[in-house]
C-alpha positions in Angstrom: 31.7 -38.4 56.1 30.7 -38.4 52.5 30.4 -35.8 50.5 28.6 -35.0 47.4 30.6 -35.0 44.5 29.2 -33.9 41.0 29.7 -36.3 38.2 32.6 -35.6 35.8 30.8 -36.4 32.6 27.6 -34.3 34.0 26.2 -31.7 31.2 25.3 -28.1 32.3 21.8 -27.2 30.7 22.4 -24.2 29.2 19.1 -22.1 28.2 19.4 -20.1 25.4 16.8 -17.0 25.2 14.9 -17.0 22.3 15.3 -13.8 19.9 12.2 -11.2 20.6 10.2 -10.5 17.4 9.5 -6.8 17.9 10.0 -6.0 14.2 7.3 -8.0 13.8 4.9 -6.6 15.7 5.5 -3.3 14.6 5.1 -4.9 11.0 1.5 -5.7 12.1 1.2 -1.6 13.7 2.0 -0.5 10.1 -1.3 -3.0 9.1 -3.3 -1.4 11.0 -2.0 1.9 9.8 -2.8 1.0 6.1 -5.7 -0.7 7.3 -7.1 3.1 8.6 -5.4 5.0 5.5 -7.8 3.2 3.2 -10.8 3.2 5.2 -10.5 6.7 5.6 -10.0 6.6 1.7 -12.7 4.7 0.7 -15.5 5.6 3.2 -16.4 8.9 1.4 -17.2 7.1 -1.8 -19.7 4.4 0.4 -21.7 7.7 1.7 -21.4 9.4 -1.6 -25.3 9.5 -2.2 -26.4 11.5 1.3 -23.4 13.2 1.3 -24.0 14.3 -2.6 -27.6 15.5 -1.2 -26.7 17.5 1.7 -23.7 19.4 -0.2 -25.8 20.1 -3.2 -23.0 18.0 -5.5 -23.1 16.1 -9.0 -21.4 13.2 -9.8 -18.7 15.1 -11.8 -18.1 17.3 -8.9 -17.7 14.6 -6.2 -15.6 12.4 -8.6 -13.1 15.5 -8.9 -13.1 14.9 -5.0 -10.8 11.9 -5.6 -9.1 13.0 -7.9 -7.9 15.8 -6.1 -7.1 13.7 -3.1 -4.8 11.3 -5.6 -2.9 14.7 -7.0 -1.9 15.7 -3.0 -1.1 12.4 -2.1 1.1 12.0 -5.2 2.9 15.6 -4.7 3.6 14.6 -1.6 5.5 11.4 -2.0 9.1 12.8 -3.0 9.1 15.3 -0.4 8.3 12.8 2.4 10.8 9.8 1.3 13.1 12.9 2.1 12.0 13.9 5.1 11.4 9.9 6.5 15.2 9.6 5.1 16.4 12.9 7.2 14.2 12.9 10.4 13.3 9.1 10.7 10.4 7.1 10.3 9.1 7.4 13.9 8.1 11.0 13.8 7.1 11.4 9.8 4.2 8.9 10.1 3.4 10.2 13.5 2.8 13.5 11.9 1.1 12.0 8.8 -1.3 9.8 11.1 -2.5 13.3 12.8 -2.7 15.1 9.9 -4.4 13.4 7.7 -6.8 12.5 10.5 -7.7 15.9 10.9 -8.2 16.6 7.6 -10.8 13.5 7.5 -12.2 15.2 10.4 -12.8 18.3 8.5 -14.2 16.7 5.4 -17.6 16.4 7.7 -17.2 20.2 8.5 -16.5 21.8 5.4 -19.8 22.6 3.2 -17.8 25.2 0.6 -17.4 22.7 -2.4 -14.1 24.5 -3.1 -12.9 24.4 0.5 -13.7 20.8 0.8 -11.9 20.1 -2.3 -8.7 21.7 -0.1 -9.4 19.4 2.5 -9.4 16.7 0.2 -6.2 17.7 -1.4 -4.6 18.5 2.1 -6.1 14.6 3.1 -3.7 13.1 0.7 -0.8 15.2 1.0 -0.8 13.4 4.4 -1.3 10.4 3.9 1.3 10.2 1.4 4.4 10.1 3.7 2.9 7.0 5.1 4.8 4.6 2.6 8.0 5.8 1.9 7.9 6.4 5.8 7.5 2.8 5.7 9.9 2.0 3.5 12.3 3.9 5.3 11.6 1.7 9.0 11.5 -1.7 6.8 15.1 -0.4 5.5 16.8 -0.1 9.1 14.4 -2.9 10.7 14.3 -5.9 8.7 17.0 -8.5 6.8 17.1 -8.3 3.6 15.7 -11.7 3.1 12.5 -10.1 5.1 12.0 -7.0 3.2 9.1 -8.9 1.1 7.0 -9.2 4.2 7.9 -6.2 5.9 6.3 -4.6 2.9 3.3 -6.9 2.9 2.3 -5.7 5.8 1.2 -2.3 5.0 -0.1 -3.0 1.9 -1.9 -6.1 3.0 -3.4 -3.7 5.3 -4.5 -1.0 2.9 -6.1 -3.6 0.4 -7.9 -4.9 3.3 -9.4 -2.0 4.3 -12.0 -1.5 1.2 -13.3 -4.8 2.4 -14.5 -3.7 5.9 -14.8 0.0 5.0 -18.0 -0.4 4.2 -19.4 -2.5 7.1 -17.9 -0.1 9.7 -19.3 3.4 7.2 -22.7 2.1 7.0 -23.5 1.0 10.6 -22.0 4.8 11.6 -24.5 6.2 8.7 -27.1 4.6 9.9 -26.5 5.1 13.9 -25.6 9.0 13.5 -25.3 10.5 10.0 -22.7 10.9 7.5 -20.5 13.5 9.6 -19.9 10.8 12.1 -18.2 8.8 9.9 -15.1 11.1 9.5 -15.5 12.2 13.2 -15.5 8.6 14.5 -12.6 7.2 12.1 -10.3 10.2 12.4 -10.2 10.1 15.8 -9.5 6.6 15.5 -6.5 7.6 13.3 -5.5 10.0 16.3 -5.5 7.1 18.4 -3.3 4.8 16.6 -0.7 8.1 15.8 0.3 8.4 19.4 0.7 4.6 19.6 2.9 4.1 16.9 5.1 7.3 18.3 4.8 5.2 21.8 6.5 2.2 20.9 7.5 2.8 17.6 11.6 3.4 16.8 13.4 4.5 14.0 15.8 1.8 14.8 16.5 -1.6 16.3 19.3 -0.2 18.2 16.9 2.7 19.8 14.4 0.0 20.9 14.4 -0.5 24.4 12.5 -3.9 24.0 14.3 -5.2 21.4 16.6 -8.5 22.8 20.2 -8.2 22.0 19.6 -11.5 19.8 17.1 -9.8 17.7 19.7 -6.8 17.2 22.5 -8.8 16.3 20.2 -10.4 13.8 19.0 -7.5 11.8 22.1 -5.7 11.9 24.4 -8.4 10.5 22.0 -9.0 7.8 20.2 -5.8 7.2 21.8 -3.8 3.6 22.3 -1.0 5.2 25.5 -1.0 7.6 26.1 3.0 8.5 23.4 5.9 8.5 23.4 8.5 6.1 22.0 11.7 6.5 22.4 13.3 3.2 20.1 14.1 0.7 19.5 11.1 -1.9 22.1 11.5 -5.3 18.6 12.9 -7.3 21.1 13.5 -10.0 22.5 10.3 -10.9 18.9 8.9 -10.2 16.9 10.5 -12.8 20.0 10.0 -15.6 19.6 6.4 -14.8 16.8 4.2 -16.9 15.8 1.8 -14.5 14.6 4.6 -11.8 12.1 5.5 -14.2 11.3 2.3 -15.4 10.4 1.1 -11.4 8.3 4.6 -11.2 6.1 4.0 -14.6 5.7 0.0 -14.1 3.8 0.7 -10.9 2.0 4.3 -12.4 0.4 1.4 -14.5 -0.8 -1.0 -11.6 -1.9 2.0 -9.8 -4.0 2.9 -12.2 -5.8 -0.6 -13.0 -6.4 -1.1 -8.9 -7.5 2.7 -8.9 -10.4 1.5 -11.7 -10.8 -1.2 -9.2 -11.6 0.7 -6.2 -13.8 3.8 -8.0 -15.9 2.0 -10.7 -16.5 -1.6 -10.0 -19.4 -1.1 -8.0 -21.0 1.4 -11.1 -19.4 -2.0 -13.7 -21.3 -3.9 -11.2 -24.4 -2.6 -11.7 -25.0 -0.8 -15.1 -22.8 -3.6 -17.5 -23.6 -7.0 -15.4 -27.2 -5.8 -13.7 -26.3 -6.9 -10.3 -28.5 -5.8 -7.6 -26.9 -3.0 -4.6 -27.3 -5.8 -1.8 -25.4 -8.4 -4.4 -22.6 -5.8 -6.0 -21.7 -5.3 -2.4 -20.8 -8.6 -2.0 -19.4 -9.4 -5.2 -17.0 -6.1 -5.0 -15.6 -6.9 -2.0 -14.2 -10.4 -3.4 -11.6 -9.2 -5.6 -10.0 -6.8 -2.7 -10.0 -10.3 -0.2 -8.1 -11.6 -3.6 -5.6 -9.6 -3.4 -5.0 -9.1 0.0 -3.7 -12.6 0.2 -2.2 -12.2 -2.6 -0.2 -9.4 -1.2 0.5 -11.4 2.1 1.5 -14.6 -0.1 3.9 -12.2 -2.4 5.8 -11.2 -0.2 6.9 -14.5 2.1 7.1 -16.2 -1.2 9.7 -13.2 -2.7 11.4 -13.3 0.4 11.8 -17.2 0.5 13.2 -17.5 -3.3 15.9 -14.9 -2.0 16.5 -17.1 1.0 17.3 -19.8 -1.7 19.8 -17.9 -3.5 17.8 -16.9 -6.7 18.7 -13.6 -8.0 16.3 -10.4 -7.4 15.3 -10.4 -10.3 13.8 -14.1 -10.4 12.6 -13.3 -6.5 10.7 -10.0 -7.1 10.3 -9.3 -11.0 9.3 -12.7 -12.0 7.1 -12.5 -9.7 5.5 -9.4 -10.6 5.5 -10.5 -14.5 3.8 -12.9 -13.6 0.9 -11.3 -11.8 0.7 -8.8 -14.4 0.3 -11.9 -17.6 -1.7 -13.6 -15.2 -3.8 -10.1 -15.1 -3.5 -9.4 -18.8 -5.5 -12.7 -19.8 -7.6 -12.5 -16.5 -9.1 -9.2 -17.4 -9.7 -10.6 -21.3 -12.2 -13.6 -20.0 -13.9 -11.0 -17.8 -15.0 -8.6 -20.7 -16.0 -11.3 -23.1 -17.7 -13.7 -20.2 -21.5 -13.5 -20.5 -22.4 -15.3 -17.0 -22.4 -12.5 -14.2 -20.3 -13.9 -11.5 -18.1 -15.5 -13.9 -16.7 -12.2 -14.8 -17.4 -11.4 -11.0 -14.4 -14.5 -10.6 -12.8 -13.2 -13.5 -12.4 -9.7 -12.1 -11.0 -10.9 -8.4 -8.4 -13.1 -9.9 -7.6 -9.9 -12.2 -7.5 -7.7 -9.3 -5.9 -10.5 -7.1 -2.8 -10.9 -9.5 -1.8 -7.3 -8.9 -0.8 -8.3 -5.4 2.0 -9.6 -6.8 4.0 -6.5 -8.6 2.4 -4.4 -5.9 4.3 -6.1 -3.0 7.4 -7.0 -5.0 7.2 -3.2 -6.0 8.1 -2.0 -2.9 10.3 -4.5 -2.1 12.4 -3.4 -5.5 12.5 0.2 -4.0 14.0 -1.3 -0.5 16.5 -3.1 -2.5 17.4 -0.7 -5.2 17.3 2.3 -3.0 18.8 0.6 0.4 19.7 3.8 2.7 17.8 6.0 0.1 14.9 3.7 0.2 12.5 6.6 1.2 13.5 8.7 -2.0 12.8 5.9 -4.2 10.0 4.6 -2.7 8.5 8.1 -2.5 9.4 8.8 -6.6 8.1 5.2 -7.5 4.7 5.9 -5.6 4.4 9.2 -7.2 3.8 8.0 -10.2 1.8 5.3 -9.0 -0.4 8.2 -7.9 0.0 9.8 -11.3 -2.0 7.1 -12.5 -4.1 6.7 -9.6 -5.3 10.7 -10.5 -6.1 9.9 -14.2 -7.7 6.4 -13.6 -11.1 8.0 -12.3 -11.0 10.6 -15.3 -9.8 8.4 -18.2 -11.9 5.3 -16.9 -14.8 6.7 -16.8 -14.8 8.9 -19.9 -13.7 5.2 -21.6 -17.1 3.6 -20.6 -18.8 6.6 -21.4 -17.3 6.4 -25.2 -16.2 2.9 -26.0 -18.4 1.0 -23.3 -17.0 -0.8 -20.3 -16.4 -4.2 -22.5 -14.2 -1.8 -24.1 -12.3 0.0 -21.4 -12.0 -3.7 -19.9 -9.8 -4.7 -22.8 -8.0 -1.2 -23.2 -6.8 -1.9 -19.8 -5.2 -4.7 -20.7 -2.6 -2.7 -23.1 -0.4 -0.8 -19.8 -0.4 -4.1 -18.6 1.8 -5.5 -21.3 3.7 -2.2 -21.3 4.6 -2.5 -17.2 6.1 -6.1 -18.5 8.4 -5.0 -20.7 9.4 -2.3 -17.7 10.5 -5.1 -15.7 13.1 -6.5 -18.2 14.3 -3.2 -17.6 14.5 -2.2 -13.7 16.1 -5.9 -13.1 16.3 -4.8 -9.1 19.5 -7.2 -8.8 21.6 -3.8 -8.5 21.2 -1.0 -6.5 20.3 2.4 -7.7 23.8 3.7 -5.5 
């Protein structure tokens, strides 16, 4: 009787299980979270006019509104690195999510123009734990040849929502009123809080749907190798240059995209004559700029230090050269006579800030590793800084100089956040 006898030489067909990509798609949750922090931003300045009417407001007394929002959301940034550092990023931007959705909740409540200024002070004070919360998850989640697009993600979110802000504000104007528009999106923001604490981690290792080929993968090349749970070395921080030279570089690009986001629609209209229908669509442009730019800036960082270049050639060359790029950008748009010329001008001028913007907070990942959050938090602080006195100084430029003028004063930070970046040189770490 025969019997069947394998082959000697026959080859087992082994199946290997491919890696899971959960990092990634909580990459894409933190979009959508900077994708609602800006919208809820943003939309108050779109219903400005009713919402002037109703509450009896001027111009200077609802321009103080985001003003006041930028001061709470600056405050808040040193504190919450700390706590995101201490307590995990899991249940900090949980919080934030629900507070600051309440808060945009109560800005359709509130008719007091000094409580609502509280409210809008209280707004930002909780959305600003949302990135150095983030900074905090990309630190324990990602390789370090990945931080650039982990951080793209949230930003590439926030710079996207002024685009569709004010699609979604207008059609819940027009449908219900003003109120409804901080009703409907901070219940939205609700919504995605208790997600994010659902399937959100503060590690890989605490992930039950992370594969173990993932985990081995962002543990061996992750730059942090054993938690810490003590309170970041402030002192040797603030005695060391290049801390405050990563925290000023980006209080300047936080200014120009804050000049960005409050007066080009008024630029728009009063210095280039465009129509409201057409200076809705030619304001949106430079905000699709430079959330590509953001998205592009980061896999590109990332790739040059997959190649072996230095940090410094991977994330400040980069953002020097967004910011020259910027600098003579911004010069063509104040001098161009053609109206959308200076329109392209001004989105490859906006666009170009994508790139110290992502490579930014990639810097404070790298420099700050398990102390990310405490950097990332004293780096956007004064990024906030400069986003409170953009709205003041900006505007009390056009009013005195003229907005050709204030176009080519902006130009002058710009040359001064270069020279910064010859002197954080993110190769080293802060510890």
């Amino acid at each position: 009787m025969n019997r069947l006898v394998p082959e000697v030489n026959e080859v087992k067909q082994v199946q290997v299980k491919p890696a899971s990509r959960i990092r990634w798609w909580l990459a894409f949750l933190f979009f959508v979270i900077g994708l609602i922090a800006y919208m809820d931003r943003s939309n108050i300045s779109i219903i400005a006019k009713p919402m002037m009417e109703d509450l009896n407001m001027d111009k200077v007394q609802f321009g103080f509104l985001a003003s006041i929002f930028s001061l709470g959301y600056a405050l808040a940034q040193v504190p919450a690195g700390i706590l995101a550092e201490r307590f995990g990023a899991r249940r900090i931007v949980f919080l934030a999510l629900v507070w600051w959705s309440v808060f945009t909740g109560l800005t359709a409540i509130v008719k007091s123009h000094g409580l609502l200024a509280l409210v809008r002070f209280l707004f930002g004070v909780g959305e600003g734990p949302m990135y150095p919360g983030n900074a905090v998850f990309n630190t324990y989640w990602f390789q370090k040849e990945e931080k650039g697009r982990a951080a793209s993600a949230l930003l590439a979110g926030s710079y996207f929502g002024p685009v569709i802000a004010p699609i979604l504000t207008v059609a819940i104007f027009q449908a219900w009123g003003w109120q409804a528009v901080f009703y409907i999106f901070g219940l939205i923001g609700i919504f995605v809080a208790f997600i994010w604490y659902l399937i959100g981690r503060d590690k890989p290792e605490e992930h039950p749907m992370v594969s173990k080929e993932e985990l081995e993968l962002i543990v061996k090349n992750r730059t942090v190798k054993e938690e810490k749970k003590e309170i970041a070395p402030w002192g040797q921080f603030l005695k060391n240059g290049r801390f405050w030279a990563l925290g000023l570089q980006y209080c300047v690009v936080l200014y120009i995209v804050t000049f960005f986001l409050v007066w080009l629609p008024t630029y728009l209209m009063e210095a280039r004559s465009f129509s409201l229908q057409n200076m809705g669509f030619a304001a949106s442009l430079p905000w699709l700029c430079i959330f590509i730019t953001v998205m592009t800036g980061g896999t590109i960082s990332d790739w040059l230090v997959k190649k072996g270049k230095s940090k410094m050639v991977a994330r400040g060359s980069l953002a020097i050269g967004g910011l020259v790029i910027f600098a003579v950008t911004m010069y063509l748009a104040a001098y161009v006579t053609i109206p959308w010329m200076n329109v392209l001008w001004l989105t490859l001028a906006l666009g170009s800030l994508g790139f110290p913007v992502v490579t930014s907070w990639a810097a404070a990942v790298d420099l700050g590793n398990e102390y990310s959050g405490s950097v990332s938090g004293w780096m956007n602080l004064w990024g906030n800084i400069g986003a409170f006195l953009s709205p003041i100084l900006c505007g009390w430029l056009a009013e005195t100089i003229g907005w050709e003028g204030t176009l080519l004063i902006s130009i002058v930070p710009i040359l001064f956040a270069i020279g910064l970046w010859f002197v954080v040189r993110p190769d080293r770490s802060f510890t």
